[in-house]
C-alpha positions in Angstrom: -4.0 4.3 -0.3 -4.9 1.0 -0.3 -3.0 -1.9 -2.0 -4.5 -5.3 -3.0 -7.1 -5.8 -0.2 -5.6 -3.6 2.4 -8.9 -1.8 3.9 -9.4 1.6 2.6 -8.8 4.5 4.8 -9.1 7.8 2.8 -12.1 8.1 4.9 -10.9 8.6 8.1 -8.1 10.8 6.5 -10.4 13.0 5.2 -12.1 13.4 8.7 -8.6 14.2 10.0 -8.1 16.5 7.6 -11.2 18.3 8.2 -10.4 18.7 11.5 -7.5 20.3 11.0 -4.7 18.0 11.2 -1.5 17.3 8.9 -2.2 14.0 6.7 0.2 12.1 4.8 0.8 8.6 2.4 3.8 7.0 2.0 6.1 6.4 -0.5 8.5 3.8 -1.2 11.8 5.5 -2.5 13.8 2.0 -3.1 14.5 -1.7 -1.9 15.8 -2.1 1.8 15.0 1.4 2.4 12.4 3.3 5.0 9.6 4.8 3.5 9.0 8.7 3.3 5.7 11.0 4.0 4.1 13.3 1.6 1.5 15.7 2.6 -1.6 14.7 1.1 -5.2 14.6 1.6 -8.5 13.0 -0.1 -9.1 15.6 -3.4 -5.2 16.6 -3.6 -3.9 15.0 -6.9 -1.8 11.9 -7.4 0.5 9.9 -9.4 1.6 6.6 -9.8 4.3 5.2 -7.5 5.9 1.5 -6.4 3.9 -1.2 -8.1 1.3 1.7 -9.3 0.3 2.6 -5.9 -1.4 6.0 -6.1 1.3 9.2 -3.8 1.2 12.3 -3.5 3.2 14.6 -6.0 7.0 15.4 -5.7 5.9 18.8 -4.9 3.8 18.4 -1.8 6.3 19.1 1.3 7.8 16.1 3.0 6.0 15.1 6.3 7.2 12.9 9.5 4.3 11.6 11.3 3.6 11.6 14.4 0.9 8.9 14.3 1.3 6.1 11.9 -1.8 3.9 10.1 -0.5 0.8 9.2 -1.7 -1.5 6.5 -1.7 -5.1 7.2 -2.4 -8.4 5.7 -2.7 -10.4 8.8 -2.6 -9.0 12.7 -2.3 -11.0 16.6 -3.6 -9.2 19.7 0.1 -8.7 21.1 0.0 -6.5 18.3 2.1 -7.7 15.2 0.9 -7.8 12.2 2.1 -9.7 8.6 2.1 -7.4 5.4 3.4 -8.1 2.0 7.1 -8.9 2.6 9.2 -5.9 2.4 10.0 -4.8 5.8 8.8 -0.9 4.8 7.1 -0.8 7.6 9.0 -2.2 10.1 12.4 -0.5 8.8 10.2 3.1 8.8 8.8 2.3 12.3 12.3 1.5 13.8 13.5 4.2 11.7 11.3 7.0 13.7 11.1 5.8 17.1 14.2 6.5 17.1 14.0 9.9 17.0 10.2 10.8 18.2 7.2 8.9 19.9 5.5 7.5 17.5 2.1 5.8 17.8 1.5 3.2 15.5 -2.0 2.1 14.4 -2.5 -1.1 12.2 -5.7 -0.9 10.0 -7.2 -3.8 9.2 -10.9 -5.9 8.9 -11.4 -7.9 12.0 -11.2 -11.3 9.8 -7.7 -10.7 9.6 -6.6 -11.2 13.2 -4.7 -14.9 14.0 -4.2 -16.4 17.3 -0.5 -15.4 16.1 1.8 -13.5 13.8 5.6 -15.1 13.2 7.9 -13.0 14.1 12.0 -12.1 13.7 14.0 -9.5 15.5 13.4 -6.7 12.9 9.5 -7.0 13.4 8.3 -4.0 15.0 4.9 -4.1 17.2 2.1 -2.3 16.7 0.8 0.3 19.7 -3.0 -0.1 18.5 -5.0 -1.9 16.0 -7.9 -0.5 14.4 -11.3 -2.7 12.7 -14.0 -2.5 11.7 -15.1 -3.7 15.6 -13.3 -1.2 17.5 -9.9 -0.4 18.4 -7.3 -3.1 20.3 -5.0 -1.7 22.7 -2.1 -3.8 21.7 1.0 -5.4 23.8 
């Protein structure tokens, strides 16, 4: 769901879901901690999470993707991308890869990309980005 001015992608979910596949939205369960996955899809019912962020309810089964959209505030082409501050992400991204093969897909309008994103050791990068423009293979 989007947060502030993170692009909205319950579009392309609900193509996804029409085509058969699993979607999900994530769910922040505390401070420092990874995020979890919630089956959902655009018309299932909602209620209000972190910071009033619309999730799926408790009852809808638990979910680990296999393919991650990102939101982002800002992105570079090597494929790192700033969000709001709390490492969800990145702790939920390093989290899973080590586990699975995850593909990871930042979101975002094409305004957003800089020349390029600060970075520290827990940052994870980003396999693909995905505007408005088209898709950047990333790395």
């Amino acid at each position: 769901m989007p947060y502030r001015s993170e692009i909205d992608v319950t579009g392309l979910l609900a193509v996804l879901a029409d085509k058969g596949q699993t979607t999900c939205l994530p769910i922040v369960t505390g401070n420092a901690q990874p995020l979890i996955f919630r089956a959902w899809q655009p018309g299932d019912k909602t209620e209000a999470g972190a910071w009033n962020i619309p999730v799926p309810l408790s009852s809808s089964p638990l979910v680990e993707p296999d393919i991650m959209l990102v939101p982002l505030l800002s992105f570079d082409e090597a494929g790192f991308r700033l969000g709001y501050g709390g490492g969800f992400y990145d702790r939920t991204i390093s989290s899973l890869r080590k586990s699975k093969t995850l593909i990871t897909i930042g979101v975002a309008y094409s305004a957003q990309q800089v020349a390029k994103v600060p970075t520290d050791e827990h940052d994870q990068q980003l396999d693909w980005i995905l505007t408005e423009e088209g898709a950047i293979k990333c790395g």
